[in-house]
PQR file with spaces between the fields and no chain letter, atoms N, CA, C, O and H, PARSE charges and radii, in Angstrom:
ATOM       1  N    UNK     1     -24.301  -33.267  -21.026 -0.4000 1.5000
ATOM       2  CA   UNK     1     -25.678  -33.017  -20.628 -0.0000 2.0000
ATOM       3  C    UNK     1     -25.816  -31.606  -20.074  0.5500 1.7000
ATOM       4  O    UNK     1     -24.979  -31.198  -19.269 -0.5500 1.4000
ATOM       5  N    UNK     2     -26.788  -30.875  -20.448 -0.4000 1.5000
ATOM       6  CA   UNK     2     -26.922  -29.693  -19.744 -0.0000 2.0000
ATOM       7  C    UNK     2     -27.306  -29.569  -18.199  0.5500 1.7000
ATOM       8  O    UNK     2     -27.926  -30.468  -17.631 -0.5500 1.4000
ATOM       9  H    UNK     2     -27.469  -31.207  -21.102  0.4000 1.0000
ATOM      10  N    UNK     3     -27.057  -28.852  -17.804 -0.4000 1.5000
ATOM      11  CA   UNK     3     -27.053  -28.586  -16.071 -0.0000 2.0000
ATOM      12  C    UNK     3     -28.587  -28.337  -15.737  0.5500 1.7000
ATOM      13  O    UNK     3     -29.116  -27.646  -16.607 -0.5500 1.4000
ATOM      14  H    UNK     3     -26.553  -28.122  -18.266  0.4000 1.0000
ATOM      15  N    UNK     4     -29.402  -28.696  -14.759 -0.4000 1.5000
ATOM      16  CA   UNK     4     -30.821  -28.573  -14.912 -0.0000 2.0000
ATOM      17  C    UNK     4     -30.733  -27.060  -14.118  0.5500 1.7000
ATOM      18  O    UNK     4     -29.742  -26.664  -13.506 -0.5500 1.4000
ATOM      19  H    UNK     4     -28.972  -29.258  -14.052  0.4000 1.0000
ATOM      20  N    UNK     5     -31.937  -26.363  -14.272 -0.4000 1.5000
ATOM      21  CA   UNK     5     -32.218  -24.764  -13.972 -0.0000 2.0000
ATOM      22  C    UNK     5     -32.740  -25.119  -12.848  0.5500 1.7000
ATOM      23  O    UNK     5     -33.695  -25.823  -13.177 -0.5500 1.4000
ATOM      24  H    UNK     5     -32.742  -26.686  -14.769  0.4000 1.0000
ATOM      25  N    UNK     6     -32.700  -25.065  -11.748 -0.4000 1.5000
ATOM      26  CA   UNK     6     -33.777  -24.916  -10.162 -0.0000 2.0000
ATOM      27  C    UNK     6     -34.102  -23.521   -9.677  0.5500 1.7000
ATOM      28  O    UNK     6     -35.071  -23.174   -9.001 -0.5500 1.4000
ATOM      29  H    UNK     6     -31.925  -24.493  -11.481  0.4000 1.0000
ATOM      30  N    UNK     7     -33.047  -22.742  -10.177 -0.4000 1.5000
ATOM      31  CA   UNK     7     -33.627  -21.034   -9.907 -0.0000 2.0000
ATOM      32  C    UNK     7     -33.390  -19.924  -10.614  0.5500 1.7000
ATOM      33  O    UNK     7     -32.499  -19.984  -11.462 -0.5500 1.4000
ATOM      34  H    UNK     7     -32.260  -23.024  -10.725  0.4000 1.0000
ATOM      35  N    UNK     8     -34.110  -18.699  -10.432 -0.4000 1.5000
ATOM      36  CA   UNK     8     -34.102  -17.736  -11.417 -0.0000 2.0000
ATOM      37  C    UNK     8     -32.668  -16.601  -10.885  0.5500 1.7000
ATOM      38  O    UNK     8     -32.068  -15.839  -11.642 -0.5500 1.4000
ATOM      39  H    UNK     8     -34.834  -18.650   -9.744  0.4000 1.0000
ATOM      40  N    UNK     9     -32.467  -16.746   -9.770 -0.4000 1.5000
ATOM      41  CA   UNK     9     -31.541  -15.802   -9.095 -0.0000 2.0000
ATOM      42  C    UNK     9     -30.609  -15.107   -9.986  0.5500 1.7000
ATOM      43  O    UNK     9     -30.689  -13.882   -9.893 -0.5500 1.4000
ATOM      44  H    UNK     9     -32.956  -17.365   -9.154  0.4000 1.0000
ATOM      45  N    UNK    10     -29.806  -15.518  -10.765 -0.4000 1.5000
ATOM      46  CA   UNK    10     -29.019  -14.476  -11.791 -0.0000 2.0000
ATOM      47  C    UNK    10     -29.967  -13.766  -12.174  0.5500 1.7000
ATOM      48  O    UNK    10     -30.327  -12.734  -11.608 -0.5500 1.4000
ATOM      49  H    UNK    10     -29.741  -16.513  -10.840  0.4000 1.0000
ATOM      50  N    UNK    11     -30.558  -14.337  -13.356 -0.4000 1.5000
ATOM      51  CA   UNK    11     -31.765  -13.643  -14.016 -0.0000 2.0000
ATOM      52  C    UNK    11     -32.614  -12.482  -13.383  0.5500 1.7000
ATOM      53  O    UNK    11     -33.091  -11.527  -13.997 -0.5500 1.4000
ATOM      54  H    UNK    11     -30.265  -15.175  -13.815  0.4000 1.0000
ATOM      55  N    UNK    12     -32.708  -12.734  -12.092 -0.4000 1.5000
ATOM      56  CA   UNK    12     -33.624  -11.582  -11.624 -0.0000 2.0000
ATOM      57  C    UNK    12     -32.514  -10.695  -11.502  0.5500 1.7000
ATOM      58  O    UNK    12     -32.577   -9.721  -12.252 -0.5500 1.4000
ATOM      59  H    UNK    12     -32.321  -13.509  -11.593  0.4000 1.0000
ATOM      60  N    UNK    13     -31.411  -10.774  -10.682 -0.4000 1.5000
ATOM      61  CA   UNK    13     -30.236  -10.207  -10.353 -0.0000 2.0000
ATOM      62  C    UNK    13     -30.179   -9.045  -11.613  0.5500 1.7000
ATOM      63  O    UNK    13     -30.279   -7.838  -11.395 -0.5500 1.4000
ATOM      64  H    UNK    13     -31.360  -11.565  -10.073  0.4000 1.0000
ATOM      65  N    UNK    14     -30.020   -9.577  -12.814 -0.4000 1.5000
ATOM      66  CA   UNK    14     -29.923   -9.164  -13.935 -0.0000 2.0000
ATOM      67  C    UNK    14     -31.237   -8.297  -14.359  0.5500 1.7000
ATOM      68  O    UNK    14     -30.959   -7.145  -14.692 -0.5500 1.4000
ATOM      69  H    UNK    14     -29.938  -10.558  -12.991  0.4000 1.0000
ATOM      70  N    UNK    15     -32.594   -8.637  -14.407 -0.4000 1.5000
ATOM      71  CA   UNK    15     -33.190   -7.799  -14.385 -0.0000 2.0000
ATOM      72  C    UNK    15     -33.213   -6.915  -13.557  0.5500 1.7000
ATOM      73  O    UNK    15     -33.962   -6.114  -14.117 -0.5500 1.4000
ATOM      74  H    UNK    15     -32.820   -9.573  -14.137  0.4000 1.0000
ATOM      75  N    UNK    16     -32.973   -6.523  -12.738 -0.4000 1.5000
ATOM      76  CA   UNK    16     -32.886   -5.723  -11.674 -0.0000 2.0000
ATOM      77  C    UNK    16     -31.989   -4.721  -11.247  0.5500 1.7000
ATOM      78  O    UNK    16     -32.135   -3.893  -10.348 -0.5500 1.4000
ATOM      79  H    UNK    16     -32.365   -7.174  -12.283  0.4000 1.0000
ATOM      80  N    UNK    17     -30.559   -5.004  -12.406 -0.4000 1.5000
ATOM      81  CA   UNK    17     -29.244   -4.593  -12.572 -0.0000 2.0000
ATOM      82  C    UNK    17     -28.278   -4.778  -11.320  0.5500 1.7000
ATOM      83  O    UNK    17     -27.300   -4.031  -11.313 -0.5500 1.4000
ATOM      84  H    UNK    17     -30.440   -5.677  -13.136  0.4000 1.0000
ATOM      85  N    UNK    18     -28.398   -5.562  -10.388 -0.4000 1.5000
ATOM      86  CA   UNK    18     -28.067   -6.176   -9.632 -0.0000 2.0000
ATOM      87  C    UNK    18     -26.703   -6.884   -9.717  0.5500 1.7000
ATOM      88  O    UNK    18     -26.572   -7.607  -10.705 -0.5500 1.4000
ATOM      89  H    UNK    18     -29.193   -6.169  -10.394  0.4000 1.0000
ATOM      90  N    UNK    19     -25.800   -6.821   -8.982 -0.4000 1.5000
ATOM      91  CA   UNK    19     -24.982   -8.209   -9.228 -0.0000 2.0000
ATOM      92  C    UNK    19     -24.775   -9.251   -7.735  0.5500 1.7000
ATOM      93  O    UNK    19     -24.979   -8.801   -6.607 -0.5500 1.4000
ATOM      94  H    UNK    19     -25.906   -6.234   -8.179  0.4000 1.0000
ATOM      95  N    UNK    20     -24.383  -10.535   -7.976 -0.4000 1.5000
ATOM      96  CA   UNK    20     -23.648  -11.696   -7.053 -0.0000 2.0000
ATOM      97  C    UNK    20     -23.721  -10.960   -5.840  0.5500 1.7000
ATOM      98  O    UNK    20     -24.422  -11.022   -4.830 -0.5500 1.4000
ATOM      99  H    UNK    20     -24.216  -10.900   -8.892  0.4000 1.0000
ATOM     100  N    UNK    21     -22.353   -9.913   -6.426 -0.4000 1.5000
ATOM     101  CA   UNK    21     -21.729   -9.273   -4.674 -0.0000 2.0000
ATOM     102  C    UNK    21     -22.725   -8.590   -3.989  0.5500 1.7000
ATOM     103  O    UNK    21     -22.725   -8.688   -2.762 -0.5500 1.4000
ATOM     104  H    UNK    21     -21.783   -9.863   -7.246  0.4000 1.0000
ATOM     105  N    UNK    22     -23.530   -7.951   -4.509 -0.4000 1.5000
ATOM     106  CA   UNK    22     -24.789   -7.103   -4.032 -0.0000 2.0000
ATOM     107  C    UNK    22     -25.628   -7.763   -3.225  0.5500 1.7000
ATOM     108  O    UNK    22     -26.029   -7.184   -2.216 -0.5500 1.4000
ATOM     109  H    UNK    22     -23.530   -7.871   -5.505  0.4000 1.0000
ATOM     110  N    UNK    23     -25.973   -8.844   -3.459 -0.4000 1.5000
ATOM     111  CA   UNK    23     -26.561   -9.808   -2.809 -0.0000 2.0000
ATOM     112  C    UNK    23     -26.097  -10.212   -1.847  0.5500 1.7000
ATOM     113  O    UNK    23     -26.435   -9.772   -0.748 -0.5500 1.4000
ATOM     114  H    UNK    23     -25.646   -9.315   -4.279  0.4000 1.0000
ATOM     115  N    UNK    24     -25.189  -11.169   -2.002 -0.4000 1.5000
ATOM     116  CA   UNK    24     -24.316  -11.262   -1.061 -0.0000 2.0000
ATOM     117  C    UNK    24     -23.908  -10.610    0.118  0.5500 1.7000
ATOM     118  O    UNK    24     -23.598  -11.244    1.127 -0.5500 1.4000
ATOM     119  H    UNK    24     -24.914  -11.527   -2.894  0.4000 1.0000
ATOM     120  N    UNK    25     -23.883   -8.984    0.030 -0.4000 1.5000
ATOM     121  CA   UNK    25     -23.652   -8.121    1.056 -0.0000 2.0000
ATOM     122  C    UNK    25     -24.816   -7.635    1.875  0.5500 1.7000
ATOM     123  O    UNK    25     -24.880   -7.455    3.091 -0.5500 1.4000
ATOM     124  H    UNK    25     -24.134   -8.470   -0.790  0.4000 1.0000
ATOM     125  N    UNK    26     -25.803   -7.446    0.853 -0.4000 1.5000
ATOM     126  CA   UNK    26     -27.620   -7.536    1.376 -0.0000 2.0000
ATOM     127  C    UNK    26     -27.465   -8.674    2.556  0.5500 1.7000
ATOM     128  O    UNK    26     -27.435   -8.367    3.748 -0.5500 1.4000
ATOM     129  H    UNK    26     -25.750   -7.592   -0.135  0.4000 1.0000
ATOM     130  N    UNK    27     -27.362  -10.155    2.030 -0.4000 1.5000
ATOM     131  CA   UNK    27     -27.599  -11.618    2.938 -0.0000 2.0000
ATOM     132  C    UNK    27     -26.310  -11.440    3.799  0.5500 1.7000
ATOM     133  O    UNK    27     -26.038  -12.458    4.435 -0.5500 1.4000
ATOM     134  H    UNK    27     -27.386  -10.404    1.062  0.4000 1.0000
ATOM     135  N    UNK    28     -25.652  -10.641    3.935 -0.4000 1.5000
ATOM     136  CA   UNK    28     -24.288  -11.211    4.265 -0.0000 2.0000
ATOM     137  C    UNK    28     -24.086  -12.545    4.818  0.5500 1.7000
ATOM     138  O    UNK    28     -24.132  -13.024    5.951 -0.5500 1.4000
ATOM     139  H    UNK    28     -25.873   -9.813    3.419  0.4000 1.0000
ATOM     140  N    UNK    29     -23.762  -13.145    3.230 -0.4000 1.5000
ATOM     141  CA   UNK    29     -23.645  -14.231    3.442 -0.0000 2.0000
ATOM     142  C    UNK    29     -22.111  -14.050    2.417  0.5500 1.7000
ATOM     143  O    UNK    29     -21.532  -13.035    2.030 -0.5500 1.4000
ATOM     144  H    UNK    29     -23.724  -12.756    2.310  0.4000 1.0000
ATOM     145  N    UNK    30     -21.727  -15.936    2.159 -0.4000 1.5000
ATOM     146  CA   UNK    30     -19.838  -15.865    1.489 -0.0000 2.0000
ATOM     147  C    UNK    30     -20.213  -15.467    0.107  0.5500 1.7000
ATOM     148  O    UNK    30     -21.238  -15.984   -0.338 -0.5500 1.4000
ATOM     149  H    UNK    30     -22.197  -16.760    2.473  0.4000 1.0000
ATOM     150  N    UNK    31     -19.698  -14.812   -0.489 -0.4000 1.5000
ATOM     151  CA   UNK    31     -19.602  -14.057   -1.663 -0.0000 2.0000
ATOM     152  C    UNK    31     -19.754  -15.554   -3.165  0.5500 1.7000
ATOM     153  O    UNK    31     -20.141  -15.291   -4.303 -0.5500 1.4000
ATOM     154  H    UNK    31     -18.866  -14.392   -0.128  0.4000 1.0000
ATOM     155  N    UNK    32     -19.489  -16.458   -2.867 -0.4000 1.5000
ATOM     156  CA   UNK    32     -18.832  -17.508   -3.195 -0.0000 2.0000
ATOM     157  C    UNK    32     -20.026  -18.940   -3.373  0.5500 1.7000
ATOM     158  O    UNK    32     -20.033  -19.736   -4.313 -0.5500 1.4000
ATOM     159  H    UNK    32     -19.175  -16.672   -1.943  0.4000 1.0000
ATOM     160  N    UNK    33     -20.932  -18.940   -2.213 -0.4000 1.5000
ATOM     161  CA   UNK    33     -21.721  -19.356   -1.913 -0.0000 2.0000
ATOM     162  C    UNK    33     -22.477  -18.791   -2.918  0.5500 1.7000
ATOM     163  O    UNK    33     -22.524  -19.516   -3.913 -0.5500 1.4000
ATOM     164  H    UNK    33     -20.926  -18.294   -1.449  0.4000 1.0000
ATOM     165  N    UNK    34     -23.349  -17.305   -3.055 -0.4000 1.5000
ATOM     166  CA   UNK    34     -24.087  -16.538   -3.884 -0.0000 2.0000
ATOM     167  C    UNK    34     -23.761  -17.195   -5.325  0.5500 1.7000
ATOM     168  O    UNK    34     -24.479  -18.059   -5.828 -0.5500 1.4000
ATOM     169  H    UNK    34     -23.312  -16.716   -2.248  0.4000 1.0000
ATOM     170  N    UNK    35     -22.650  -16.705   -5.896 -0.4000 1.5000
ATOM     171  CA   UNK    35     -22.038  -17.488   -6.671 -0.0000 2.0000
ATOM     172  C    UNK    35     -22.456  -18.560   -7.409  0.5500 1.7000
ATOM     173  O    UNK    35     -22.943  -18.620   -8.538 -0.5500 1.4000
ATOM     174  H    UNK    35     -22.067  -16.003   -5.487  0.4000 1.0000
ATOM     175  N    UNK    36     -22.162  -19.486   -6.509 -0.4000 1.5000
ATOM     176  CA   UNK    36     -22.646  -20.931   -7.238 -0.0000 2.0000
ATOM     177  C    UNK    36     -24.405  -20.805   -6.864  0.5500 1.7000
ATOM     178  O    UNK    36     -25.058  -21.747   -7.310 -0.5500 1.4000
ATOM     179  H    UNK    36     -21.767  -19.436   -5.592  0.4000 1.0000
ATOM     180  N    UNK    37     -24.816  -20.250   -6.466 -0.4000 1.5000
ATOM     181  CA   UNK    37     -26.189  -20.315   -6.175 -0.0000 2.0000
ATOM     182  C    UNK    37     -26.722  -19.896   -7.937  0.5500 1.7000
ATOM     183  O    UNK    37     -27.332  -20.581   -8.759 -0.5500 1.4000
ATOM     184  H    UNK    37     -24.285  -19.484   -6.104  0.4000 1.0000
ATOM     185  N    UNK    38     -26.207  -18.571   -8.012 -0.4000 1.5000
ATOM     186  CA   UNK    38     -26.357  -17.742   -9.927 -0.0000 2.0000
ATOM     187  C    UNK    38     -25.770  -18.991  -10.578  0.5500 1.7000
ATOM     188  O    UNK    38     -26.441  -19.234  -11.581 -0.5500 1.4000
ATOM     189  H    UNK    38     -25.712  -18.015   -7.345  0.4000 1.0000
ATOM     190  N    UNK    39     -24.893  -19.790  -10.434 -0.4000 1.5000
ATOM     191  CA   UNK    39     -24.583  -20.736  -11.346 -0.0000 2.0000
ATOM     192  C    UNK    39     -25.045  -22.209  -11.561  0.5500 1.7000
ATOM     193  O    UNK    39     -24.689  -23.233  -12.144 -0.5500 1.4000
ATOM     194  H    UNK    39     -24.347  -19.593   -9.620  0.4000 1.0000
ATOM     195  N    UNK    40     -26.073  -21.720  -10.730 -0.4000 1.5000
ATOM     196  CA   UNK    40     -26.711  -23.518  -10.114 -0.0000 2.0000
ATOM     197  C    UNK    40     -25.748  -24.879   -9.968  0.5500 1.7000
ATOM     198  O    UNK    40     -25.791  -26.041  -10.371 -0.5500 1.4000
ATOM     199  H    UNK    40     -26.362  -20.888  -10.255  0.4000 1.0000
ATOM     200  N    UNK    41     -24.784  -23.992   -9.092 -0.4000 1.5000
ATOM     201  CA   UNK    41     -24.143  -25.375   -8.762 -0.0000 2.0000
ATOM     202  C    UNK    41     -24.392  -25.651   -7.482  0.5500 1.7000
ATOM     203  O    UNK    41     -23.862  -26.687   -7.083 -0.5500 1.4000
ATOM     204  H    UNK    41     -24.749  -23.048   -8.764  0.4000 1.0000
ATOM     205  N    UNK    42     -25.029  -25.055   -6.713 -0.4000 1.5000
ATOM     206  CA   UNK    42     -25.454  -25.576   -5.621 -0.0000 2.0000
ATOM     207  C    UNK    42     -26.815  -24.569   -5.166  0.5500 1.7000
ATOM     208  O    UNK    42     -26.950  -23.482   -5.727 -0.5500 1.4000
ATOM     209  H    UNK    42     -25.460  -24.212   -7.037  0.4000 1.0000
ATOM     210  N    UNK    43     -27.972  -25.104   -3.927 -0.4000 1.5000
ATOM     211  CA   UNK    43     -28.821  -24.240   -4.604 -0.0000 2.0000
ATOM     212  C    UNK    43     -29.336  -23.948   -2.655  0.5500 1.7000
ATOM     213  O    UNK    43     -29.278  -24.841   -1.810 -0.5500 1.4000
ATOM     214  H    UNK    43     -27.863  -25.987   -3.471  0.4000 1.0000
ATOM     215  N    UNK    44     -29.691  -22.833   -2.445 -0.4000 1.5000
ATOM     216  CA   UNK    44     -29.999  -21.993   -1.113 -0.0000 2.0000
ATOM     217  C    UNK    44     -30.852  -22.880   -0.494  0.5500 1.7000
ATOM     218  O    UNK    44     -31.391  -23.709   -1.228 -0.5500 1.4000
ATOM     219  H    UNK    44     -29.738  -22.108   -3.132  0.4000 1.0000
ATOM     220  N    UNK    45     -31.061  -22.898    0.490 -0.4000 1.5000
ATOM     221  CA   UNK    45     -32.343  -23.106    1.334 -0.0000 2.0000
ATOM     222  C    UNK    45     -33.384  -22.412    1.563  0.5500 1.7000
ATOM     223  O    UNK    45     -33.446  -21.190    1.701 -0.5500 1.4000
ATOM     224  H    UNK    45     -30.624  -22.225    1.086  0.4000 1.0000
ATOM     225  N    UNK    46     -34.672  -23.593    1.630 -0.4000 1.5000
ATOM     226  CA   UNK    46     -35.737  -22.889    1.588 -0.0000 2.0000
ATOM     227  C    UNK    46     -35.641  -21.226    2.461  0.5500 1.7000
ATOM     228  O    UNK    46     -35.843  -20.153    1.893 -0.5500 1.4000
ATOM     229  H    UNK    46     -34.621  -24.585    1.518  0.4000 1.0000
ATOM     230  N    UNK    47     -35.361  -21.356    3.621 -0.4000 1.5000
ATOM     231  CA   UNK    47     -35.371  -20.441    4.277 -0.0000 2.0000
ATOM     232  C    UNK    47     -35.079  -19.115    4.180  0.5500 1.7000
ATOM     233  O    UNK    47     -35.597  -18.134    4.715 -0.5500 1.4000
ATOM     234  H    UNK    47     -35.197  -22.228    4.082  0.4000 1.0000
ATOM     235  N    UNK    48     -33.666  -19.295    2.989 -0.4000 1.5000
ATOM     236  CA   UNK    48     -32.856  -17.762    2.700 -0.0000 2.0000
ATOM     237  C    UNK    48     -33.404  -17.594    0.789  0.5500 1.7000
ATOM     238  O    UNK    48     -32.901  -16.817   -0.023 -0.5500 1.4000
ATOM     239  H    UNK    48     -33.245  -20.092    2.554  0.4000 1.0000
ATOM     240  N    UNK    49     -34.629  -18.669    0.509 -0.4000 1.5000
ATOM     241  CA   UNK    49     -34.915  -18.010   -0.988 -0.0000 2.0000
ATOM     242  C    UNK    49     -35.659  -17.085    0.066  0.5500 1.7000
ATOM     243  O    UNK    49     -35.142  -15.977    0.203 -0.5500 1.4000
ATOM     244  H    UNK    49     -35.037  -19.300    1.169  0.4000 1.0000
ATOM     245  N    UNK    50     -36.538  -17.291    0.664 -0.4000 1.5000
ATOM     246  CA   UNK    50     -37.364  -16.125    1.204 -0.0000 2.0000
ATOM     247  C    UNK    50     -36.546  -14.733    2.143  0.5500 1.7000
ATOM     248  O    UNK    50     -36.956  -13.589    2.342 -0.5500 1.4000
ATOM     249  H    UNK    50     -36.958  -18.191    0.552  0.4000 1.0000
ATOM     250  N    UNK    51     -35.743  -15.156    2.415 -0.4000 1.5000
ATOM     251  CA   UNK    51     -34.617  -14.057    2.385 -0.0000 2.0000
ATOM     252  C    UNK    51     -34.205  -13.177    1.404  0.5500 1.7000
ATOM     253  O    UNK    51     -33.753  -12.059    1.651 -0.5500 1.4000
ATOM     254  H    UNK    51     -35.409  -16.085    2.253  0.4000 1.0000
ATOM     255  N    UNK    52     -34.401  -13.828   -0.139 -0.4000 1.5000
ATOM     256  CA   UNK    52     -33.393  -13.128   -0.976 -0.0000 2.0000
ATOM     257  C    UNK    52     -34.913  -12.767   -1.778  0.5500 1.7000
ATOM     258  O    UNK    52     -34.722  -12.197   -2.852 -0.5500 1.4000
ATOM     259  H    UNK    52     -34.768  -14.736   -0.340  0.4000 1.0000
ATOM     260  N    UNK    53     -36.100  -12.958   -1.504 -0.4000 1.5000
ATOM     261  CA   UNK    53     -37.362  -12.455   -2.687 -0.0000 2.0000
ATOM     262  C    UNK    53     -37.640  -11.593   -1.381  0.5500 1.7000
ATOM     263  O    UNK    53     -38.646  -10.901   -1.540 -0.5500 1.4000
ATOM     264  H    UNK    53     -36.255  -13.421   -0.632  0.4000 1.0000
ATOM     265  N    UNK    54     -36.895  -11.392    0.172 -0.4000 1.5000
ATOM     266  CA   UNK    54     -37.520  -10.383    0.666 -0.0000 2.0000
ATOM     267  C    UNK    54     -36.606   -8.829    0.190  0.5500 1.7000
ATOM     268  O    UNK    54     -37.165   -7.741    0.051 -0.5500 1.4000
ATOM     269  H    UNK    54     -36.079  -11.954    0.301  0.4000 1.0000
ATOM     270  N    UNK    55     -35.128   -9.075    0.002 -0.4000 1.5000
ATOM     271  CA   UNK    55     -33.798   -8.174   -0.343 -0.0000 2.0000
ATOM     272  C    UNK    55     -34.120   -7.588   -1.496  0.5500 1.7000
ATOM     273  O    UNK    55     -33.863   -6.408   -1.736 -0.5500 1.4000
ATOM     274  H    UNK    55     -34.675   -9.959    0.115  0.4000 1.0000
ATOM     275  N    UNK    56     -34.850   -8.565   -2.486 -0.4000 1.5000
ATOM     276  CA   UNK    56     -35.086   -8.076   -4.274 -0.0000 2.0000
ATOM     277  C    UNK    56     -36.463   -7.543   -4.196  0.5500 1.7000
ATOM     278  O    UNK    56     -36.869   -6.726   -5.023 -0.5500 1.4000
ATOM     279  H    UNK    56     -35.060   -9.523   -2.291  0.4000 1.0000
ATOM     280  N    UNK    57     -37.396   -8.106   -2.952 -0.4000 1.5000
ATOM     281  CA   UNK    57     -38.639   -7.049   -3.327 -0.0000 2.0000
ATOM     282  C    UNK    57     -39.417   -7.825   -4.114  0.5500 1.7000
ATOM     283  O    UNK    57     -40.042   -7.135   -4.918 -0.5500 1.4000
ATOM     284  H    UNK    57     -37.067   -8.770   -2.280  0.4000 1.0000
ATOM     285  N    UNK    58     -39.685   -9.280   -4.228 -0.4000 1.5000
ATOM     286  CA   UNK    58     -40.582   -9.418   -4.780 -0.0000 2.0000
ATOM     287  C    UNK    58     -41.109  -10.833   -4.389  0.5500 1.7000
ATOM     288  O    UNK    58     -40.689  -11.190   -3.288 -0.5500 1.4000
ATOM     289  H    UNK    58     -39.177   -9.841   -3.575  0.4000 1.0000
ATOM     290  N    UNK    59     -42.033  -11.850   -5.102 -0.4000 1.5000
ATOM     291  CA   UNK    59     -42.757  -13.157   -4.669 -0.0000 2.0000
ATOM     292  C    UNK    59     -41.657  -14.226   -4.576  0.5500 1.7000
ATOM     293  O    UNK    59     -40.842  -14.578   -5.429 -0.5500 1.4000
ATOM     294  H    UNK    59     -42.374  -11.560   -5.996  0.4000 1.0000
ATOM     295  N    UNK    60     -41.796  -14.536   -3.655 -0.4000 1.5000
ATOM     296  CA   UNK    60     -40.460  -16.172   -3.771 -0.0000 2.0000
ATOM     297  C    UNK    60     -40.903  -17.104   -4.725  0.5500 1.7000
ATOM     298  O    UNK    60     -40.251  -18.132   -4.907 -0.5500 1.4000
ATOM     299  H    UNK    60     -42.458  -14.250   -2.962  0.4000 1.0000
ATOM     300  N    UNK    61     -42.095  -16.837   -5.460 -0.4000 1.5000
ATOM     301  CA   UNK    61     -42.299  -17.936   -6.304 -0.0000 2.0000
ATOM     302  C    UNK    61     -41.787  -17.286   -7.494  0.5500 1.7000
ATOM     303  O    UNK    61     -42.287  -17.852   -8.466 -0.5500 1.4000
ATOM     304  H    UNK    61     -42.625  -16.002   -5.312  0.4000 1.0000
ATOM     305  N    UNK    62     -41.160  -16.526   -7.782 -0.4000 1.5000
ATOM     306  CA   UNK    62     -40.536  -16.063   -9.046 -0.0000 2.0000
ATOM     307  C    UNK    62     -39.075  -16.060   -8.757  0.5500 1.7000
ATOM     308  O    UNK    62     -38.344  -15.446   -9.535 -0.5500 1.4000
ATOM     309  H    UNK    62     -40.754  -16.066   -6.991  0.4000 1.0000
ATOM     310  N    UNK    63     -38.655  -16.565   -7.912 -0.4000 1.5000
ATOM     311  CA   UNK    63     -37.046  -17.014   -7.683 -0.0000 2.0000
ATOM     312  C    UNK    63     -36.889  -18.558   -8.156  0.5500 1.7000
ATOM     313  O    UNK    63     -35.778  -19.081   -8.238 -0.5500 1.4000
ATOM     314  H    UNK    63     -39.249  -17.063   -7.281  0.4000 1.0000
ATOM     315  N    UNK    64     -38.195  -19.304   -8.487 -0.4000 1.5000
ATOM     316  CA   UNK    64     -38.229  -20.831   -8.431 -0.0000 2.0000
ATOM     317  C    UNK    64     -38.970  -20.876   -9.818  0.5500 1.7000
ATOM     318  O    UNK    64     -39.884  -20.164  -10.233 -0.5500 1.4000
ATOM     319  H    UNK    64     -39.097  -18.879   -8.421  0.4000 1.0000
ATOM     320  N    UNK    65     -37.945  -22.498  -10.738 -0.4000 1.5000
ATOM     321  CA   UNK    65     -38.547  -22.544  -11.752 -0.0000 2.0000
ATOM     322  C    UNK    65     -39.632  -23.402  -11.821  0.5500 1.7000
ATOM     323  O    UNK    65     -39.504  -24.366  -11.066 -0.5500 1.4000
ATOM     324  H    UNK    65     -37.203  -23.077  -10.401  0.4000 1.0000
ATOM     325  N    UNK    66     -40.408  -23.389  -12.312 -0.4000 1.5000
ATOM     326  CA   UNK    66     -41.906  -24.191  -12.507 -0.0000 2.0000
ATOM     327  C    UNK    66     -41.404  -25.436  -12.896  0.5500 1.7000
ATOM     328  O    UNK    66     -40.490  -25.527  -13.716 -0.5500 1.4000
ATOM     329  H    UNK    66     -40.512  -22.606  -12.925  0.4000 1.0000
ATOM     330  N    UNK    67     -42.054  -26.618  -12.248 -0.4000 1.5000
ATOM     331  CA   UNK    67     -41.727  -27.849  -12.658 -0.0000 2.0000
ATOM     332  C    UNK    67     -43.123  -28.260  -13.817  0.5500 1.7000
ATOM     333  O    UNK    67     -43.144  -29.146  -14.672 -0.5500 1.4000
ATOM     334  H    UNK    67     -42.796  -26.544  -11.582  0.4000 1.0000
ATOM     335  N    UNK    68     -44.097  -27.354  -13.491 -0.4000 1.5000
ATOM     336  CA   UNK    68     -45.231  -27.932  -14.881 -0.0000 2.0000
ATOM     337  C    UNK    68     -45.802  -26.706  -15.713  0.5500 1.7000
ATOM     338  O    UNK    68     -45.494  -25.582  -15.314 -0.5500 1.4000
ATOM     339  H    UNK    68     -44.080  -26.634  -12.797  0.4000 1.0000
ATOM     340  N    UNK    69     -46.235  -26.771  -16.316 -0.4000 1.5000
ATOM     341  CA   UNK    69     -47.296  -25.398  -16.792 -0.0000 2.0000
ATOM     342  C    UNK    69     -48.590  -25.394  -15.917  0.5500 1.7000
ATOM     343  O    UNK    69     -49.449  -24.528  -16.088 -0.5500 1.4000
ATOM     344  H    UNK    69     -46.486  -27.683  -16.640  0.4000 1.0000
């Protein structure tokens, strides 16, 4: 079964030319943690997405995938 998507975080990372560790050192937070966050294996708290759409500069609702159209 495929893994379900809950956030955009690589992706922006990637648009942005960004990587994991970059982030990571921005939040200083565990390098590791970030990580599985880009890999959706485990997924941030509300509190630090708005942390990480404040580090990238942009809406926290574009760190989150749409559950409808």
């Amino acid at each position: 079964m495929d893994k379900e998507v809950y956030n955009r975080i690589k992706a922006v990372l990637a648009e942005q030319g960004k990587t994991n560790n970059w982030l990571a050192d921005q939040l200083e937070m565990n390098r590791t943690t970030v990580s599985k966050w880009c890999r959706n294996e485990m997924q941030p708290r509300v509190e630090t997405l708005f942390q990480i759409a404040k580090v990238l500069d942009l809406n926290v609702r574009i760190l989150l995938v749409a559950t409808r159209e």
